[in-house]
C-alpha positions in Angstrom: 0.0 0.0 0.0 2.6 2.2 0.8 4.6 1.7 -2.1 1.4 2.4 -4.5 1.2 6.1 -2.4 4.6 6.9 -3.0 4.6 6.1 -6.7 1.0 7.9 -6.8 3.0 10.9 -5.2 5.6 10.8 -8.0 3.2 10.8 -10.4 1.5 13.6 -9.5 4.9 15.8 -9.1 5.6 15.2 -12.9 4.6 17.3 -15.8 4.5 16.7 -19.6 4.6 19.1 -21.6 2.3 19.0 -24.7 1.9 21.9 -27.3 3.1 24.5 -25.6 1.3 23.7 -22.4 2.6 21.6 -19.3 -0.2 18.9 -18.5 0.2 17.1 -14.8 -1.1 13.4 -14.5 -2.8 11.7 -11.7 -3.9 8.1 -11.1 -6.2 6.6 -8.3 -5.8 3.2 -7.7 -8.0 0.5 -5.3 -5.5 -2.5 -3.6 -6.8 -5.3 -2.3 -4.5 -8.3 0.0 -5.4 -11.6 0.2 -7.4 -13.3 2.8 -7.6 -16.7 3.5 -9.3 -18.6 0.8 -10.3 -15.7 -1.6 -10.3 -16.1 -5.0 -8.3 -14.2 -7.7 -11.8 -13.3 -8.8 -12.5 -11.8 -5.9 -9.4 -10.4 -4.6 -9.9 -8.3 -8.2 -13.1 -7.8 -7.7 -12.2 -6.2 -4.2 -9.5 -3.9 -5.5 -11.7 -2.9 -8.3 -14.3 -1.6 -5.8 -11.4 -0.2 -3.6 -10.2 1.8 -7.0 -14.4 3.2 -7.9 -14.3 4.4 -4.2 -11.1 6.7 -4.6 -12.8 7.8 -7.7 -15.6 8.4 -6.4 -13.8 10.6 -3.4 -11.7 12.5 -5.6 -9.6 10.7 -8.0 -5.9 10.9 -7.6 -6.0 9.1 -4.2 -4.9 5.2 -3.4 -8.0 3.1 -1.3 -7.6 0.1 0.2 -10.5 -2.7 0.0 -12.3 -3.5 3.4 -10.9 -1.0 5.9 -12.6 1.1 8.0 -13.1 4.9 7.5 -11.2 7.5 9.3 -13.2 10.4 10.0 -12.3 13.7 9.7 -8.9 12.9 7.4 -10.2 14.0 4.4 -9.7 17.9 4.0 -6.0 16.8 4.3 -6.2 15.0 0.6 -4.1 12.6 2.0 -4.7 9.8 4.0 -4.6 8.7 8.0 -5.4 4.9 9.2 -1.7 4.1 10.0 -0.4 4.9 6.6 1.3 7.8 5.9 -0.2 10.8 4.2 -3.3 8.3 4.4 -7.2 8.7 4.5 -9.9 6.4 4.9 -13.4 6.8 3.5 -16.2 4.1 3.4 -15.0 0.7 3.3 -11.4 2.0 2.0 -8.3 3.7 3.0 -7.4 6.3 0.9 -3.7 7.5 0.7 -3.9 11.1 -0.3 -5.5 11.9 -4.0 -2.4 1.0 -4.3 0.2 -5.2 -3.1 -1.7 -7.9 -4.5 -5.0 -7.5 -6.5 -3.8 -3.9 -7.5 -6.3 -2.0 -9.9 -6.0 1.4 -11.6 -6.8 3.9 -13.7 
């Protein structure tokens, strides 16, 4: 999870430029881990749901599947929940604008 954030952060930080105009990119991305028994269908279905509920919070942001929110940690745009620069919202933890079963966009 941590890992994800960081390379979210150095994503954002970059700029491209493109006909005379710098563009900056952004990703959000939903992470899922493995739990005993789960299927790669579902571990993929879990990080896809994790990766619609950081866009659905704001896009460029990293949310983990099944974690509990953390109130109050979302003006920062970064997230809480024991991750650095971490948020959580719903059902995910989102790590400021994804391990196994990694989906994004």
């Amino acid at each position: 999870m941590e890992r994800v954030e960081e390379i979210r952060v150095w994503v954002a930080a970059g700029r491209v430029p493109a006909g005379g105009h710098t563009l900056s990119v952004s990703f959000s991305a939903g992470v899922a881990a493995v739990s005993g028994g789960m299927e790669a269908g579902e571990l993929l279905h879990a990080a896809d749901e994790a990766l619609y509920a950081a866009k659905r919070a704001g896009r460029n942001r990293v949310m983990l599947a099944g974690a509990a929110e953390v109130p109050g940690a979302a003006e920062a745009g970064t997230a809480a929940a024991g991750v650095p620069g971490g948020v959580g919202v719903g059902r995910a933890v989102e790590t400021g604008a994804a391990a196994a079963g990694t989906a994004a966009a």
